[in-house]
mmCIF file of the C-alpha atoms, coordinates in Angstrom:
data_MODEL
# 
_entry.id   MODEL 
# 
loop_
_atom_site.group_PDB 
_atom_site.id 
_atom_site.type_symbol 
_atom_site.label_atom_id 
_atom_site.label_alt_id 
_atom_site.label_comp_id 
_atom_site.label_asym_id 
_atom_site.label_entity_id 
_atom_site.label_seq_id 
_atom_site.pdbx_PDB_ins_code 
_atom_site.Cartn_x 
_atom_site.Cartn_y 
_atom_site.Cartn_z 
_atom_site.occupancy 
_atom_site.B_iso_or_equiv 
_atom_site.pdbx_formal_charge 
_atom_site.auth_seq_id 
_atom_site.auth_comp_id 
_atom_site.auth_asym_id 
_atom_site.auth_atom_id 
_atom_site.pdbx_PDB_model_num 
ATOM 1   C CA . UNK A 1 1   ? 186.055 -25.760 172.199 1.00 0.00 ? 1   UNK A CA 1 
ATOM 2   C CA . UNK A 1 2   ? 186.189 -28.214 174.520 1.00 0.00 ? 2   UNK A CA 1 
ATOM 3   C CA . UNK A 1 3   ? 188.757 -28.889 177.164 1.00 0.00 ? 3   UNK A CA 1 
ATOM 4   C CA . UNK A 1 4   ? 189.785 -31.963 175.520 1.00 0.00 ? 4   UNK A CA 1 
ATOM 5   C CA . UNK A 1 5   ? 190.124 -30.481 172.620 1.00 0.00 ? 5   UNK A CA 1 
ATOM 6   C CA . UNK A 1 6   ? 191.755 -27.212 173.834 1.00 0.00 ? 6   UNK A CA 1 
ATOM 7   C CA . UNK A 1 7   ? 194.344 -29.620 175.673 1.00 0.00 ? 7   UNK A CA 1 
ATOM 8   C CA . UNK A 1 8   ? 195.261 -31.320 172.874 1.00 0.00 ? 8   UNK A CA 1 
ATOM 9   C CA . UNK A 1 9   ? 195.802 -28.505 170.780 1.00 0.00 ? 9   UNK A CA 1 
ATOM 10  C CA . UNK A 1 10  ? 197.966 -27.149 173.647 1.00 0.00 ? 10  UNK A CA 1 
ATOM 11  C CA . UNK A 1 11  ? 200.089 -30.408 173.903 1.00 0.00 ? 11  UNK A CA 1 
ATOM 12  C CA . UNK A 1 12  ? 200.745 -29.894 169.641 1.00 0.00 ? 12  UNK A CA 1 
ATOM 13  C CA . UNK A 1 13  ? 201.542 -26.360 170.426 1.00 0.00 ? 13  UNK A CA 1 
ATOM 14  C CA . UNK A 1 14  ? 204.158 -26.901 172.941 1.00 0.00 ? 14  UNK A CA 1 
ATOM 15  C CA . UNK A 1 15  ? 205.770 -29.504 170.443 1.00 0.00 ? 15  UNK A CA 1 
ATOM 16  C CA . UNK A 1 16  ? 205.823 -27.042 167.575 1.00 0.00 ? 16  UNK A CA 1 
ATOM 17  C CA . UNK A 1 17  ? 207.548 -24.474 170.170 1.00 0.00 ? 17  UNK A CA 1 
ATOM 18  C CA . UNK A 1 18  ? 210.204 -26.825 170.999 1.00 0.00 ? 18  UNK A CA 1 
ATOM 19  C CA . UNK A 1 19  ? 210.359 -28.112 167.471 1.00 0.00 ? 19  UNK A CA 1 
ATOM 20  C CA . UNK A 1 20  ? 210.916 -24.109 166.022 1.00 0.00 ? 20  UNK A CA 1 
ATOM 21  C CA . UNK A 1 21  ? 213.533 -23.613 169.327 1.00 0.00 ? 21  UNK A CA 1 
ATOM 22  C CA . UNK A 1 22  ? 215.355 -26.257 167.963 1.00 0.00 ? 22  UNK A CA 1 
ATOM 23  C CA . UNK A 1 23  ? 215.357 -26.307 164.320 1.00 0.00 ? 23  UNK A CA 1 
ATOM 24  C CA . UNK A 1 24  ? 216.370 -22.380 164.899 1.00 0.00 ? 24  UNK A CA 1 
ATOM 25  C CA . UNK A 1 25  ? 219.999 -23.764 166.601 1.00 0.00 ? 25  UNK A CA 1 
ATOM 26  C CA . UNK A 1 26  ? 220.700 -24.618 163.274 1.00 0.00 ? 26  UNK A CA 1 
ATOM 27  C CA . UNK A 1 27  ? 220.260 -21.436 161.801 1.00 0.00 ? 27  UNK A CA 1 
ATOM 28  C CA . UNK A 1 28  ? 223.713 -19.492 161.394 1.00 0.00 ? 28  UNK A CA 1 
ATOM 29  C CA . UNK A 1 29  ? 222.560 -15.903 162.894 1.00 0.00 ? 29  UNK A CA 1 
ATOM 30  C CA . UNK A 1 30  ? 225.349 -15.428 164.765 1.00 0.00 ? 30  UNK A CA 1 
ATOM 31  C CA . UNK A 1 31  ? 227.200 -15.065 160.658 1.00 0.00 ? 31  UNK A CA 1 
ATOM 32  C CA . UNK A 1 32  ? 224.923 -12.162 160.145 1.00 0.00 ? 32  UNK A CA 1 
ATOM 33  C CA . UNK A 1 33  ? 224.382 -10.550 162.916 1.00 0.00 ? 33  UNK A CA 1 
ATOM 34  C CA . UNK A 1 34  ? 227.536 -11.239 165.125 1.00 0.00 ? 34  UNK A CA 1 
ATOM 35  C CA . UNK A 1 35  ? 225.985 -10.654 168.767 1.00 0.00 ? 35  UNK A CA 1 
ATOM 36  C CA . UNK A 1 36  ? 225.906 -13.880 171.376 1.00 0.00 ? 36  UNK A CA 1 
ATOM 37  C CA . UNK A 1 37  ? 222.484 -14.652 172.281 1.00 0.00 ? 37  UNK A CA 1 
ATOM 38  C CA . UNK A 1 38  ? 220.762 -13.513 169.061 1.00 0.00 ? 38  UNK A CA 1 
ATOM 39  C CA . UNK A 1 39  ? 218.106 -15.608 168.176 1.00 0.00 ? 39  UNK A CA 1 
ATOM 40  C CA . UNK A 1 40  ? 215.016 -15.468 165.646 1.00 0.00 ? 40  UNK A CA 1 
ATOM 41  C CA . UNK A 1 41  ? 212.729 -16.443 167.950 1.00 0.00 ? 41  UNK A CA 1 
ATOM 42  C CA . UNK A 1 42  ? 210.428 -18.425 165.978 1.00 0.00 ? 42  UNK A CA 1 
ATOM 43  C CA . UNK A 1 43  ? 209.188 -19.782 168.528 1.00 0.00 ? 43  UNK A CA 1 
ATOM 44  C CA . UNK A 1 44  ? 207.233 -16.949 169.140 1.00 0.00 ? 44  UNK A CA 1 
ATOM 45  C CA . UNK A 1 45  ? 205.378 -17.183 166.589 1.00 0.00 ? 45  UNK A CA 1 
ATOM 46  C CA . UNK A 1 46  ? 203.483 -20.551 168.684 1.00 0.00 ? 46  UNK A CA 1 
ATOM 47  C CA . UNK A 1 47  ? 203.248 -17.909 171.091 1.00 0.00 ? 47  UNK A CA 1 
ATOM 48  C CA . UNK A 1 48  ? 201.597 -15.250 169.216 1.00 0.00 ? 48  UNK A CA 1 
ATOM 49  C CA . UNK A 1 49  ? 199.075 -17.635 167.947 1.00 0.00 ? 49  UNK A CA 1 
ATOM 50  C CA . UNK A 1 50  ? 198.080 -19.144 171.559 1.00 0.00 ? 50  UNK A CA 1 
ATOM 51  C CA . UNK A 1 51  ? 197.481 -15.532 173.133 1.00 0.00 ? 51  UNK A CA 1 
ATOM 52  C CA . UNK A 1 52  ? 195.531 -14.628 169.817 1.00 0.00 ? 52  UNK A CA 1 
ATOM 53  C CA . UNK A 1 53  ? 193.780 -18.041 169.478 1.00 0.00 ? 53  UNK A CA 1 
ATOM 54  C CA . UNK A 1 54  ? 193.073 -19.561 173.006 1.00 0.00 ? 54  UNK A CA 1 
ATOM 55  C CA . UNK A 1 55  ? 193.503 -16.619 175.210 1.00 0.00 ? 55  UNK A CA 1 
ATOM 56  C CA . UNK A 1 56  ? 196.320 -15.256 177.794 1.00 0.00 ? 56  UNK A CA 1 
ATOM 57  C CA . UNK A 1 57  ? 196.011 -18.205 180.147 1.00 0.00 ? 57  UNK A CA 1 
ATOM 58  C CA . UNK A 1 58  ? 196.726 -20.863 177.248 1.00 0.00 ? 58  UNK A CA 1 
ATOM 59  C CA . UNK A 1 59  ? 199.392 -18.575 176.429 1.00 0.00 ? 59  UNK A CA 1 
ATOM 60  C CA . UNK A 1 60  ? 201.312 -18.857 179.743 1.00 0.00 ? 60  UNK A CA 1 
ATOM 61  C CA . UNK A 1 61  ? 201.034 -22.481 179.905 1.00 0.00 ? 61  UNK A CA 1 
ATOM 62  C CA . UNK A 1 62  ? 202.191 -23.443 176.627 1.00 0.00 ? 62  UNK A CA 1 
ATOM 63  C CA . UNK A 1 63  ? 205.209 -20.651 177.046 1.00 0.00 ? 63  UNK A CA 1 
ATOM 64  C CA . UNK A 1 64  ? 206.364 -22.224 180.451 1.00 0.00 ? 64  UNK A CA 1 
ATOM 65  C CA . UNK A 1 65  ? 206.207 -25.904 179.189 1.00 0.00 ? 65  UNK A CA 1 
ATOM 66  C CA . UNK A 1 66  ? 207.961 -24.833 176.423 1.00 0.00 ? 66  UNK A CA 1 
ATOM 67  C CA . UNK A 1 67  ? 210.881 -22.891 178.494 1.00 0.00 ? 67  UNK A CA 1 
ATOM 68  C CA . UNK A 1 68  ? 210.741 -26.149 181.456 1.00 0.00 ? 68  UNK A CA 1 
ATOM 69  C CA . UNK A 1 69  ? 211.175 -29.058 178.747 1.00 0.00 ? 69  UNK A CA 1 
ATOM 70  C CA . UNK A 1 70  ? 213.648 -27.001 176.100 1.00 0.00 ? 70  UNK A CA 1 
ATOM 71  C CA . UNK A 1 71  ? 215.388 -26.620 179.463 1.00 0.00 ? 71  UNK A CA 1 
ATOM 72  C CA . UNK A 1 72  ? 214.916 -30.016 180.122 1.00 0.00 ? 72  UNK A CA 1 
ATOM 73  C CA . UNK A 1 73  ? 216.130 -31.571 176.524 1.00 0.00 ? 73  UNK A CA 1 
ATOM 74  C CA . UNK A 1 74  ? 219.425 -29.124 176.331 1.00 0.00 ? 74  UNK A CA 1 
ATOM 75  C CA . UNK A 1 75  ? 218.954 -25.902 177.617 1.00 0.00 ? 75  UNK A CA 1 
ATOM 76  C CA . UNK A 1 76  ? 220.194 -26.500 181.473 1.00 0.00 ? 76  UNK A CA 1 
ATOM 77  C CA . UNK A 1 77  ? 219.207 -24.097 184.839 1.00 0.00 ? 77  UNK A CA 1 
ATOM 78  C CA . UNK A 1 78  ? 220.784 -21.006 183.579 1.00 0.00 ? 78  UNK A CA 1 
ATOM 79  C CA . UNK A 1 79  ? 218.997 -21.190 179.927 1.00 0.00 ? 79  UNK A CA 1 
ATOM 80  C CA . UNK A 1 80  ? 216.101 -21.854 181.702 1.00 0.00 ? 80  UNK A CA 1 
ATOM 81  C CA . UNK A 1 81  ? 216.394 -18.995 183.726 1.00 0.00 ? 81  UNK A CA 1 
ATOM 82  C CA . UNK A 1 82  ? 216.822 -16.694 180.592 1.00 0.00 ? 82  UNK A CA 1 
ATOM 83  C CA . UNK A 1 83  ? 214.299 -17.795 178.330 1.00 0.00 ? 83  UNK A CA 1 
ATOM 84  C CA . UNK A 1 84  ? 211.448 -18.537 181.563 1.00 0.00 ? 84  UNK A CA 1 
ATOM 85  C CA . UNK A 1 85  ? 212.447 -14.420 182.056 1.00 0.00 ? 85  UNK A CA 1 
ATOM 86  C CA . UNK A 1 86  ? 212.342 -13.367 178.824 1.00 0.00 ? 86  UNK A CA 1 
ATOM 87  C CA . UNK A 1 87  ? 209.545 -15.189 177.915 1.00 0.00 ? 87  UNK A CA 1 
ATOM 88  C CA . UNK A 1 88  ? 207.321 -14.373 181.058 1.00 0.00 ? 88  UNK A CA 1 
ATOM 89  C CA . UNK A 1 89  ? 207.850 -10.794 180.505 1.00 0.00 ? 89  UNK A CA 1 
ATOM 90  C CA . UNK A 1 90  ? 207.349 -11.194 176.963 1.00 0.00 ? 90  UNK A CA 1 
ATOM 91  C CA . UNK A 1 91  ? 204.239 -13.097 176.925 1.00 0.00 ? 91  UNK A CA 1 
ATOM 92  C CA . UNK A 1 92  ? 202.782 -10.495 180.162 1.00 0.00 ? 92  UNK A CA 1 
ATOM 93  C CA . UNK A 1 93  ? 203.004 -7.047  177.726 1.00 0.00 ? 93  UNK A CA 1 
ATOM 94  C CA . UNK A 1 94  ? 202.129 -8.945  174.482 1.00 0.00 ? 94  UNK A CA 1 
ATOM 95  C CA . UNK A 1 95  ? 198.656 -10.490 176.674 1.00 0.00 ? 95  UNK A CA 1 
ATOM 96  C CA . UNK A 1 96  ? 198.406 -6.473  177.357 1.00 0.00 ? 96  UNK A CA 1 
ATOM 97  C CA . UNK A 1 97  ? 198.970 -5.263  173.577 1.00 0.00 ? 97  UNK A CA 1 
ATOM 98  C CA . UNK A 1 98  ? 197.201 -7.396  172.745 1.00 0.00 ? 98  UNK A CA 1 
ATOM 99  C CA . UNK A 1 99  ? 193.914 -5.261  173.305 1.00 0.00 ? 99  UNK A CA 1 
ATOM 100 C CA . UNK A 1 100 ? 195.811 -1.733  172.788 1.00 0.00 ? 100 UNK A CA 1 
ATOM 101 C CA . UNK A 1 101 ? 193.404 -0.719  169.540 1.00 0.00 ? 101 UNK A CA 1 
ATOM 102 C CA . UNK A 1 102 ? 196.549 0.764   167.549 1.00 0.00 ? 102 UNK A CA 1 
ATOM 103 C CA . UNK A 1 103 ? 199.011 -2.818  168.225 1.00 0.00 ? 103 UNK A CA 1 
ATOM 104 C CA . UNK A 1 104 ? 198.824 -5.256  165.161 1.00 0.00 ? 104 UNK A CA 1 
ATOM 105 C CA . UNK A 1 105 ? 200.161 -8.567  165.809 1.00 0.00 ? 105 UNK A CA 1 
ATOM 106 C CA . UNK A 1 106 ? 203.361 -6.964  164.446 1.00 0.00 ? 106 UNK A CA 1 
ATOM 107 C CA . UNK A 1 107 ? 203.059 -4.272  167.115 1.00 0.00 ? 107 UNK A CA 1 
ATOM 108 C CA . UNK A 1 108 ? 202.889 -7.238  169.629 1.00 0.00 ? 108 UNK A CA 1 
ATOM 109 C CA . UNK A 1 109 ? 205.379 -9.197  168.377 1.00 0.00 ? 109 UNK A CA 1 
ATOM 110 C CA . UNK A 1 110 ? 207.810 -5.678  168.430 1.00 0.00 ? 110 UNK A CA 1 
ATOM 111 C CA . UNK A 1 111 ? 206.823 -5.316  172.127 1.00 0.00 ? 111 UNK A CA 1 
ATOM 112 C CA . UNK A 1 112 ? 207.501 -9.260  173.389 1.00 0.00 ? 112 UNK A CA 1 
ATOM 113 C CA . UNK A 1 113 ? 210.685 -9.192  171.352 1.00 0.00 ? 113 UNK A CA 1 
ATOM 114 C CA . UNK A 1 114 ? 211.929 -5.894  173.479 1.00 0.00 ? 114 UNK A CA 1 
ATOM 115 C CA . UNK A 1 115 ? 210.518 -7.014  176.720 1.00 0.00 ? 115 UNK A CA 1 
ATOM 116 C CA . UNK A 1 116 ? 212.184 -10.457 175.940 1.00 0.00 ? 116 UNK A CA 1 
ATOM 117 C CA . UNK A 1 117 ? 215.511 -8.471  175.396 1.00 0.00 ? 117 UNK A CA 1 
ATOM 118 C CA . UNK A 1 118 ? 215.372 -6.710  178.800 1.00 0.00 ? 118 UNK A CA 1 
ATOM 119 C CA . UNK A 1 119 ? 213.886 -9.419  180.940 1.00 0.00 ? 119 UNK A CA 1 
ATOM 120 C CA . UNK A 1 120 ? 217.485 -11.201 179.489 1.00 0.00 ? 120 UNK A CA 1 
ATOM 121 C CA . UNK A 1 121 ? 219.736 -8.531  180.351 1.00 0.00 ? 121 UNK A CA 1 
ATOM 122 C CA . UNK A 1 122 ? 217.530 -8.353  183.965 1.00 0.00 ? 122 UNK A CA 1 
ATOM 123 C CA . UNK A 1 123 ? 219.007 -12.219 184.441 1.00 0.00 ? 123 UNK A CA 1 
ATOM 124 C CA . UNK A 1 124 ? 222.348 -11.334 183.287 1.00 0.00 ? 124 UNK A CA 1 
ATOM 125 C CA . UNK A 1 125 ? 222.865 -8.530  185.758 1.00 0.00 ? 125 UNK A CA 1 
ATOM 126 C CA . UNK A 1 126 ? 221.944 -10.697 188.346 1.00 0.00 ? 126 UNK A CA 1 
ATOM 127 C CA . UNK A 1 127 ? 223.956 -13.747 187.121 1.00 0.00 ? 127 UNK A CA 1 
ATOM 128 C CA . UNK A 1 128 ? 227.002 -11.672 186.093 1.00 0.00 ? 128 UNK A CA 1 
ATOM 129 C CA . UNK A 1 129 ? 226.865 -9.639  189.456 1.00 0.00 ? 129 UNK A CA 1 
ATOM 130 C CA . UNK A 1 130 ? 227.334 -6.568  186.841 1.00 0.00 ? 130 UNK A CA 1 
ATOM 131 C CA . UNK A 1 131 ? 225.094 -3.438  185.724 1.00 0.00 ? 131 UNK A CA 1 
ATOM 132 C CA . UNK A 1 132 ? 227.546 -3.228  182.906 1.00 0.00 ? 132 UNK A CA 1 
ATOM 133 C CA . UNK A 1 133 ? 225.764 -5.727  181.246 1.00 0.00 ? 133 UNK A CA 1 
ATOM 134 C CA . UNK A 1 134 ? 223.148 -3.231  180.740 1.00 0.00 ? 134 UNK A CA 1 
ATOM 135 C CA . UNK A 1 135 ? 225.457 -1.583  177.605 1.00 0.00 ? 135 UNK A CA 1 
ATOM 136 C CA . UNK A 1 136 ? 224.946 -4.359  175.327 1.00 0.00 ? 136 UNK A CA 1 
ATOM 137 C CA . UNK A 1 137 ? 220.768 -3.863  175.770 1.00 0.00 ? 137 UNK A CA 1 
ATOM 138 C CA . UNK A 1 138 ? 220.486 -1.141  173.052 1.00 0.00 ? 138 UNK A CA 1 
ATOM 139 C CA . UNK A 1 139 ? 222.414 -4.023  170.700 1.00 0.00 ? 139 UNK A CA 1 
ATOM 140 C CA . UNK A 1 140 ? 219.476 -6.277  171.430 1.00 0.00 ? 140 UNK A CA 1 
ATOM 141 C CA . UNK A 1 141 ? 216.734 -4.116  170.882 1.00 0.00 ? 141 UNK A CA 1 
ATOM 142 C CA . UNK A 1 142 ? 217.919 -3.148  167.776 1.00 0.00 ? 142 UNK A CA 1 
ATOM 143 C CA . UNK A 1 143 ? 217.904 -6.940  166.260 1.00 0.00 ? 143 UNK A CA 1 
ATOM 144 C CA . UNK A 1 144 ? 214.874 -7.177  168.535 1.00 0.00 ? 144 UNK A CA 1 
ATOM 145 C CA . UNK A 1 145 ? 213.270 -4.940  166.145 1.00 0.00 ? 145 UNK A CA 1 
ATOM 146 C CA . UNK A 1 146 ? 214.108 -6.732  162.913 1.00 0.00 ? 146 UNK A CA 1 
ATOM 147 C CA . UNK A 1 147 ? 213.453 -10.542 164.779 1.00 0.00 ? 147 UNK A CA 1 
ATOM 148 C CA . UNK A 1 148 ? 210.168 -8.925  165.993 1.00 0.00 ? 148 UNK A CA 1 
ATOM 149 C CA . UNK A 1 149 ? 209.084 -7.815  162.588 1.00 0.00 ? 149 UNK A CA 1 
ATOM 150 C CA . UNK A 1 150 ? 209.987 -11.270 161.264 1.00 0.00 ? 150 UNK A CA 1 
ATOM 151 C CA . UNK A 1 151 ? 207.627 -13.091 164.023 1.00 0.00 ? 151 UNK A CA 1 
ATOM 152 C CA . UNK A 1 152 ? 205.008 -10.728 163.794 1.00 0.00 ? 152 UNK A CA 1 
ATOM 153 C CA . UNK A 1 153 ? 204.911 -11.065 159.805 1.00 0.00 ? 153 UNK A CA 1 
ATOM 154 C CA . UNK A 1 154 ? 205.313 -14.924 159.969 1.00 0.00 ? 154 UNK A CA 1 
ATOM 155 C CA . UNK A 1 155 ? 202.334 -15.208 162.938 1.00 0.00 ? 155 UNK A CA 1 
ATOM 156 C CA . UNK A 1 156 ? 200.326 -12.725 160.980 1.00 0.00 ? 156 UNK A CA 1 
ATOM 157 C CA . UNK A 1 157 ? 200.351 -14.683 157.656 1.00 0.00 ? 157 UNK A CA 1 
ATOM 158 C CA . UNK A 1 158 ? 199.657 -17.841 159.562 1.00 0.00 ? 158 UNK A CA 1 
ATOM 159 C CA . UNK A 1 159 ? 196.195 -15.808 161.117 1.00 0.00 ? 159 UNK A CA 1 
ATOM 160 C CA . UNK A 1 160 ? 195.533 -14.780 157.612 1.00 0.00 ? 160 UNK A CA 1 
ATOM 161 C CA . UNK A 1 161 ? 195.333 -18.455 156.401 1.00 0.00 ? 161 UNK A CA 1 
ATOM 162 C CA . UNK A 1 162 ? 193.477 -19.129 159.265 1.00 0.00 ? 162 UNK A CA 1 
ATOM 163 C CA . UNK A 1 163 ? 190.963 -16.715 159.448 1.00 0.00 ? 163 UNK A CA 1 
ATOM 164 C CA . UNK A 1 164 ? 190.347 -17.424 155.018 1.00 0.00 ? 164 UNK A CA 1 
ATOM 165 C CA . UNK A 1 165 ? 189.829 -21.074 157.064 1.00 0.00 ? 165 UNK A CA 1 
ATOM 166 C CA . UNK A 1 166 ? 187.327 -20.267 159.554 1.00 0.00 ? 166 UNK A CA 1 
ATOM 167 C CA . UNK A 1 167 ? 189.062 -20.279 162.700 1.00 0.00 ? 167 UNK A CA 1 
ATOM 168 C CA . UNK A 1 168 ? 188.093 -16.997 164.549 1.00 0.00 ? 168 UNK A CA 1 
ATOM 169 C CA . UNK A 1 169 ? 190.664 -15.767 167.372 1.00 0.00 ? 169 UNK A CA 1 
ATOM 170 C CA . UNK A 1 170 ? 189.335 -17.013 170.911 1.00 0.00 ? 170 UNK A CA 1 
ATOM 171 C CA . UNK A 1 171 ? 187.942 -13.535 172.275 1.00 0.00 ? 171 UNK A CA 1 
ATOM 172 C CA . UNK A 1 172 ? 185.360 -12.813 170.243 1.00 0.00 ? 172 UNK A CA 1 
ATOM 173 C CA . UNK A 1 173 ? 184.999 -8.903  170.912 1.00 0.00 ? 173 UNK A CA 1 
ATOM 174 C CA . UNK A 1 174 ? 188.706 -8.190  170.264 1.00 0.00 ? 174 UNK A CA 1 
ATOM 175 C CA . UNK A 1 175 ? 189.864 -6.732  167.178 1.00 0.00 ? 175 UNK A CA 1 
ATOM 176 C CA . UNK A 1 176 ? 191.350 -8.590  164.481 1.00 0.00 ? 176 UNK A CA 1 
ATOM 177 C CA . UNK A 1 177 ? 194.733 -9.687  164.829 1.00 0.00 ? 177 UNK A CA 1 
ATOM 178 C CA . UNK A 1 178 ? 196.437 -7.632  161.754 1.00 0.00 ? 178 UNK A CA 1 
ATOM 179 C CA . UNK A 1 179 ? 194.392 -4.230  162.431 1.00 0.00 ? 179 UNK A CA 1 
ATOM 180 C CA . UNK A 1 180 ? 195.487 -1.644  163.895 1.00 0.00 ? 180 UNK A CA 1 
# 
């Protein structure tokens, strides 16, 4: 691919990241699950693609642009320090499931949604000035588990239609995204 091409495709996944981050403020979670800070995290799902697609480095970029304008368009410093936390430890242990042979995009998606959860809670002892915060992580993990699923089965139908399509993830000796 070529670096034009690779940038582009980076600049139209960064949009589709914010797009998902904000179409998913619409999306009355809090009714089901009542917990603050629960979110789907659909966009994710950009994220899974770009580590599986273009490689860790693409991955990084596209999840700090993402974080830095979301910030930017309505999030404010303190979301941005949550979600550039969440989603840096996130994105670091799915780049390293990413080659355990028994992790499935599902199996990522389980371990970014966790490491999301306590890279949060890692901000909010620091902003709160509390370790009591800590109580509330099993709460997350839990609905991590069930969000995670969600992302990993959305990202892993979107490889399936792309892999019937042609497209081939961008490391060519790793395993195949769904297996195991």
């Amino acid at each position: 691919m070529s670096n034009t091409k690779k940038l582009a495709l980076q600049a139209i996944l960064v949009a589709a990241a914010l797009a998902l981050s904000y179409i998913e403020r619409f999306i009355p979670l809090q009714m089901v699950i009542p917990l603050p800070g629960v979110k789907l995290g659909l966009a994710n799902i950009v994220s899974l693609f770009a580590l599986y697609f273009l490689g860790w480095r693409s991955a990084f970029v596209i999840l700090i642009l993402r974080c830095v304008l979301g910030a930017v368009f309505g999030g404010g410093v303190t979301a941005l320090m949550f979600s550039l936390t969440g989603g840096l430890l996130s994105m670091a242990v799915m780049a390293v499931t990413r080659y355990v042979p028994f992790f499935s995009v599902y199996g990522a998606s389980l371990c970014g949604a966790a490491a999301h959860n306590i890279g949060q809670i890692i901000v909010a002892v620091i902003t709160l000035n509390s370790i009591y915060i800590v109580a509330y992580l099993p709460f997350l993990l839990l609905v991590g588990l069930v969000t995670g699923m969600l992302t990993g089965a959305a990202a892993s139908a979107c490889f399936a239609a792309l892999i019937a399509a042609g497209q081939r993830p961008f490391d060519k000796g790793a395993r195949h995204p769904d297996k195991g």
